[in-house]
N, C-alpha and C positions, 0 to 999 in steps of 0.2 A: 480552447484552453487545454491543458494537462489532464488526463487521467487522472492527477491528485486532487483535482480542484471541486470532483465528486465527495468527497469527505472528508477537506478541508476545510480552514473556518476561511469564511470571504475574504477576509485579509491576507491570507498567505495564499489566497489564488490571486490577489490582485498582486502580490511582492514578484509571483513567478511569473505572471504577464510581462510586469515590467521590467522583469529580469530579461525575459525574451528581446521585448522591444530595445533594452539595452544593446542587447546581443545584435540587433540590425535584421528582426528575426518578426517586425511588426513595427506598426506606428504605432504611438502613447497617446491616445483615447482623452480627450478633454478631463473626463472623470477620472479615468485615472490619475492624472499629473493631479489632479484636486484634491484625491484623497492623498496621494503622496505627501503633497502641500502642507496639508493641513497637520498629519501624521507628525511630520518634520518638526512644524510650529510647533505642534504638544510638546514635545521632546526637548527642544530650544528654549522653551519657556518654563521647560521643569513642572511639567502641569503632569505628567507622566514618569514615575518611577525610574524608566526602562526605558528602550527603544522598543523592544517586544511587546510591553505596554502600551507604547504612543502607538505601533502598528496593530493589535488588535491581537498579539498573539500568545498574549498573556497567558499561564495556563489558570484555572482556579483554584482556590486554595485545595491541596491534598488533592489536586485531579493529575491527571497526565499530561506534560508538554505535546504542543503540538509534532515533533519530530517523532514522539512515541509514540501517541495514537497513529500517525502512518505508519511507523514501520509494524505496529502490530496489525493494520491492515491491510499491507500489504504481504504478509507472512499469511494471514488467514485467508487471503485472496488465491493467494499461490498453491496455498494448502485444497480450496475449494477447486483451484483447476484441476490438482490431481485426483482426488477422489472420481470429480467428472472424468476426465480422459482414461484416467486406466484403472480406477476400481468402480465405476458405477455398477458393473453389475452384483457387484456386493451388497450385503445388508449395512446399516448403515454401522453398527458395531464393530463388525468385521471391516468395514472401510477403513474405521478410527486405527484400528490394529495394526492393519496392512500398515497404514502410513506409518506411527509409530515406529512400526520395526525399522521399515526402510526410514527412516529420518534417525533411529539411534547407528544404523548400518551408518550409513551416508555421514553423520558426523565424528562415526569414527574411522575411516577409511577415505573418503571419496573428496569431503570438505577439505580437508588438510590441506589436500591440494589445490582443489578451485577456488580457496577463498581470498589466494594470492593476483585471480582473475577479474576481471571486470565484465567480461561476460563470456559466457558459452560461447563455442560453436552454433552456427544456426542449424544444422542437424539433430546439437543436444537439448536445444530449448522445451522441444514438448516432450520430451521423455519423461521417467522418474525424477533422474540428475536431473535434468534442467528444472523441474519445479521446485525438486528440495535444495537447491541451489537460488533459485529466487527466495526464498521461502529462509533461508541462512541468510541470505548478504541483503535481508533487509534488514537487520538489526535488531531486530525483537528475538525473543530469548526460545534456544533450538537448541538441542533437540527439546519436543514435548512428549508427554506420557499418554498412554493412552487414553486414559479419561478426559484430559485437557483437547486433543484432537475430536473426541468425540463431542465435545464442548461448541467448539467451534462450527462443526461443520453443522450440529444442530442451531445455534443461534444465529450466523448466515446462512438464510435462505437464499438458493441462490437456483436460476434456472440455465438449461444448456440451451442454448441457440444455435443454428446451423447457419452458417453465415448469410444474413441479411432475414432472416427468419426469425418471429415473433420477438415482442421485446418484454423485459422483464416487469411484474408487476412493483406497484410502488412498494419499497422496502424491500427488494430483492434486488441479487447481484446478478446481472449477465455474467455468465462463463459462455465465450463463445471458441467453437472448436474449429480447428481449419479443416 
C-alpha cells in the first residue's frame, strides 16, 4: 500500500488501494470489493449523510477532514526530513530557526516559482528546496514561525535510519537518509 495509508483512516487506504486496482496497478481483494459493496449500499439507501460518510471518511465534528490531517502530515514529515539531513547538528531550537528562516526565504523568492511544478529535479529533491518544496505543495499552511516548527519537530519523534538499518520505535517516524 501507499506511504499514506500509515496515517490514514482504513477507509481511505482501502479507496487508494482500489483506486490502484482500478488503475490495472493490482487485483481487488475479495474484502475489498465487500467493503466497497457495502460502502455503496449505505449511500444508495440513504443510511449515510454523504458518500464520505458511507466510506468512512467522515471527519468529526469540529476535527480536521481527512485531506487536512495528510497534508499537515505530510508538511511536518518534510519538515522532519530536513531538520534530519541538513540541520541535525543543531540544537533543537536553532533547527526550528534555521528552518523558519529558510521557509519565509523560500516562500518568498524560490516557491513562486516551483509551485507552478509538479516536482523537482531529482538532484533538488534532498536539498533544502526540495523539502521546503514538499513541505509547500502539500497544502498545509507555509510558511511557519518559529515556535510552530519548533512545535512540530518536538511532537514528531522521529528517528534517522541508514538505509535498511534499525527501525523506528512504535510512535516514531522513520526519516531514512540515502
Amino acid at each position: 500500500m501507499s506511504e499514506h495509508s500509515l496515517t490514514s483512516p482504513p477507509s481511505l487506504a482501502r479507496l487508494r488501494h482500489l483506486r490502484d486496482c482500478c488503475a490495472g496497478n493490482g487485483s481487488l481483494e475479495p474484502g475489498l470489493a465487500r467493503w466497497l459493496q457495502m460502502s455503496i449500499d449505505r449511500y444508495l439507501a440513504r443510511e449515510s449523510e454523504s458518500l464520505e460518510a458511507a466510506l468512512g471518511l467522515k471527519a468529526n465534528h469540529g476535527g480536521l477532514t481527512w485531506w487536512r490531517r495528510e497534508a499537515i502530515h505530510e508538511r511536518d514529515l518534510a519538515l522532519c526530513h530536513l531538520a534530519t539531513a541538513h540541520f541535525s547538528d543543531l540544537p533543537p531550537t536553532q533547527q526550528a530557526r534555521a528552518i523558519a528562516v529558510a521557509a519565509r526565504r523560500y516562500g518568498a523568492c524560490g516557491w513562486r516559482s516551483d509551485q507552478r511544478l509538479t516536482t523537482l529535479p531529482s538532484q533538488e529533491i534532498a536539498t533544502v528546496r526540495g523539502h521546503l518544496f514538499r513541505a509547500f505543495k502539500s497544502g498545509a499552511p507555509m510558511p511557519l514561525c518559529e515556535r510552530q516548527v519548533r512545535n512540530i519537530l518536538r511532537q514528531k519523534k522521529f528517528t534517522v535510519t541508514q538505509q535498511g538499518h534499525s527501525s523506528p520505535k512504535p510512535g516514531e517516524i522513520a526519516v531514512t537518509l540515502a
